[in-house]
C-alpha positions in Angstrom: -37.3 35.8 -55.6 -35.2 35.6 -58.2 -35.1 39.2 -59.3 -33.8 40.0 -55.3 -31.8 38.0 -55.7 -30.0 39.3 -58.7 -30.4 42.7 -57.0 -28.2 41.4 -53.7 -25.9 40.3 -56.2 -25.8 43.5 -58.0 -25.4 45.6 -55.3 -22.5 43.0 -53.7 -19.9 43.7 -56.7 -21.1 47.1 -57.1 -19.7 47.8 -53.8 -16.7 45.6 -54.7 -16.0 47.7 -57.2 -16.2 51.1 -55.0 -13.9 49.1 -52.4 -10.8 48.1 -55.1 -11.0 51.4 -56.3 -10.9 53.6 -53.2 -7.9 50.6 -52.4 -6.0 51.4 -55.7 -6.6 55.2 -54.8 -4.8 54.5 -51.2 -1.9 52.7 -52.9 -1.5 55.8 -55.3 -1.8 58.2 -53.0 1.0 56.1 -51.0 3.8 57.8 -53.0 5.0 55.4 -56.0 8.9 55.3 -58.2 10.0 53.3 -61.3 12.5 50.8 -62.3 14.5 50.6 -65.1 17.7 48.7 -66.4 19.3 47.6 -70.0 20.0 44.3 -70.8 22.5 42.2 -72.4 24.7 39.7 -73.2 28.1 38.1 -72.3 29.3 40.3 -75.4 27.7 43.5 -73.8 25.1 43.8 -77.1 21.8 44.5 -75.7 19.1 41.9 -75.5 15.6 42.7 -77.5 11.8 41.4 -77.2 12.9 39.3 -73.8 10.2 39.4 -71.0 11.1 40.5 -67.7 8.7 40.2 -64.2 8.8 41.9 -61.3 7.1 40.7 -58.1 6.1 42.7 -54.8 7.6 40.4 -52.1 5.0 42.2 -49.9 1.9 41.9 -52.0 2.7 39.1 -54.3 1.8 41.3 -57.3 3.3 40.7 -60.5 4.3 42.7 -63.6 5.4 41.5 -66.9 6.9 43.8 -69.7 9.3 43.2 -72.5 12.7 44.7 -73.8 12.8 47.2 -76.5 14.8 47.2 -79.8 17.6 48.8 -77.5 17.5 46.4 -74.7 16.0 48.5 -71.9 13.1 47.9 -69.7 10.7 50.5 -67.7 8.4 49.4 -64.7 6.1 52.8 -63.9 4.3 53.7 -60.7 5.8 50.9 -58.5 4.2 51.6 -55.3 6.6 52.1 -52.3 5.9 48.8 -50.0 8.5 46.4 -49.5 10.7 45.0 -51.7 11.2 43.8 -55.6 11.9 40.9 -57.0 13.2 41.3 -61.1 13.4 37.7 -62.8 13.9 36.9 -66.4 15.3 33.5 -68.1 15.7 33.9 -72.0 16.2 31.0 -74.3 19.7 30.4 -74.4 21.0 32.4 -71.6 20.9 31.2 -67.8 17.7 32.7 -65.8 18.7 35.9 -64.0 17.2 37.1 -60.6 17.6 40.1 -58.8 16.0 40.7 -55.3 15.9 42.9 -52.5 15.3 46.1 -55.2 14.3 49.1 -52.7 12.1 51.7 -55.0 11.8 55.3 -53.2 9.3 58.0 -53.5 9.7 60.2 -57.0 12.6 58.1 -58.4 14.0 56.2 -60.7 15.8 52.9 -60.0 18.5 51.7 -62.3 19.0 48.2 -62.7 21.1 46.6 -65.3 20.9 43.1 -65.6 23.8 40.9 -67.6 23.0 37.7 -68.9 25.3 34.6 -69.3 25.3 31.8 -71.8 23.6 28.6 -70.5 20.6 27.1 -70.7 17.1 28.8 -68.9 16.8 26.2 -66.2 20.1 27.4 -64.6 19.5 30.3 -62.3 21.9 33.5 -61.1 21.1 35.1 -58.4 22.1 38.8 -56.8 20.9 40.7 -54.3 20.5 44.8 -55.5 23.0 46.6 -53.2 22.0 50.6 -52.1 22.0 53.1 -55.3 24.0 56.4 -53.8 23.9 57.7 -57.6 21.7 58.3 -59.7 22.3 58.0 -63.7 19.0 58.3 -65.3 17.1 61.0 -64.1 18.1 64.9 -63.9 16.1 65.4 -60.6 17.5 66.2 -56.8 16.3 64.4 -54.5 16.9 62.5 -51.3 15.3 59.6 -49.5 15.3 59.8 -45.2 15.3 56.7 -44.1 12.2 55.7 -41.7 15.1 54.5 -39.1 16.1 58.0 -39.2 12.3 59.1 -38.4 12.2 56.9 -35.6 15.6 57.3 -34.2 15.8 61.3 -34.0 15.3 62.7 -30.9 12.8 65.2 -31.5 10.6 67.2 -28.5 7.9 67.2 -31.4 6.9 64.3 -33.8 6.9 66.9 -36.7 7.7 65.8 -40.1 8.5 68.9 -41.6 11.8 69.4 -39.6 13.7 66.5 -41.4 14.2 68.6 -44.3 16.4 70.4 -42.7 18.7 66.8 -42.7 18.6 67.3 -46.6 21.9 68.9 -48.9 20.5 72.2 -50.2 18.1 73.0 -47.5 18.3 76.4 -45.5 15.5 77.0 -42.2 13.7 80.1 -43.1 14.6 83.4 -42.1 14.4 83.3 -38.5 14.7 86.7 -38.2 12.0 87.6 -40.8 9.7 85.4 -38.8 10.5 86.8 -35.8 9.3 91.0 -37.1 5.7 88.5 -39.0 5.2 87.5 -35.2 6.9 84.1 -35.1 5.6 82.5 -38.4 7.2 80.3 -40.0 7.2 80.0 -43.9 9.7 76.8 -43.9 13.2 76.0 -45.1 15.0 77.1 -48.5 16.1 74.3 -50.7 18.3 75.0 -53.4 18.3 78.8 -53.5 14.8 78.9 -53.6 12.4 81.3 -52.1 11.4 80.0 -48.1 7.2 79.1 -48.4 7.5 78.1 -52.1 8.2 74.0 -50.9 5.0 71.5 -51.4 4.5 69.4 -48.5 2.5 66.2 -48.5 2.0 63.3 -46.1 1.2 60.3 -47.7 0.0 62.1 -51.0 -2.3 64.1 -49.4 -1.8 68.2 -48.8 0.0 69.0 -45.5 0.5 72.8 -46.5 0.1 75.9 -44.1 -2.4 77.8 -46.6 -2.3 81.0 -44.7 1.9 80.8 -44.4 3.2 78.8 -47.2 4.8 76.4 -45.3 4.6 72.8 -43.8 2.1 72.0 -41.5 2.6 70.0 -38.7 1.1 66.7 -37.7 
């Protein structure tokens, strides 16, 4: 009895373990973006070897790193649900908190965080505002708001036509895909070939193999 026993029990976390990894393969596969900031001091030097946290407001999860020798900070692979909450309260400065960070798919948040003198039971508190510019990363990119998404009046629910909203992007040659028979290889971004784009829904492959171009939903 007791050996069935430990064989239930055995096979219970076993499939525990196949369930919170096909869930952390779903959040990954979710689309995920970083944070990052510098901090410092009334005096603008930076602030070393300080923790910071970071809380999902929709999960509750928590993160916890520290500063480097030249005051920055880097959350990776924040998965895009909800909001953010960044909180740190180091000795001799008044606790900081900033909420209502909004990370996007592919990019990288930049939030600076200035301390003031006081002691770590006092609390200051902001509320992140809408980044329109990006200053860390090289990368293009733009983020279409889901309001948009449910908002446009479209005859077809198809994803792929919102890049066509985006700065850069061209529709394909309409008359090329007229003489291939109506085909469509999607829209030019950037000067690049049409049919060269990767398009993914929800991480997973949303590509028209035989064309090259997005495939509708």
């Amino acid at each position: 009895m007791e050996y069935a026993f430990r064989n239930t029990l055995t096979r219970f976390l076993l499939v525990l373990g196949v369930l919170a990894l096909l869930t952390g393969i779903v959040w990954a596969q979710g689309g995920t973006g970083e944070l990052t900031g510098l901090v410092t001091d009334p005096s603008g030097a930076v602030v070393a070897s300080s923790q910071i946290t970071l809380t999902n407001t929709a999960t509750g999860d928590k993160r916890t790193t520290q500063t480097t020798p030249a005051g920055t900070y880097r959350f990776s692979a924040l998965p895009v649900v909800g909001t953010y909450t960044l909180e740190m309260a180091p000795k001799g400065f008044k606790g900081s908190k900033i909420s209502n960070i909004i990370i996007s798919v592919g990019t990288t948040r930049n939030e600076d965080i200035h301390l003031e003198l006081g002691a770590s039971s006092e609390q200051v508190t902001v509320e992140a505002g809408a980044q329109t510019v990006q200053t860390t990363e090289s990368s293009v990119s733009t983020l279409v708001d889901r309001r948009v998404w449910q908002s446009m009046p479209l005859e077809t629910r198809d994803q792929n036509q919102f890049i066509n909203l985006l700065a850069g992007a061209a529709q394909g040659n309409i008359a090329l895909n007229a003489a291939n028979g109506g085909t469509d290889r999607g829209a030019a971004v950037n000067g690049t070939r049409s049919g060269t784009g990767n398009y993914l829904v929800e991480g997973f492959d949303n590509n028209d193999q035989g064309l090259g171009g997005g495939r509708s939903i």
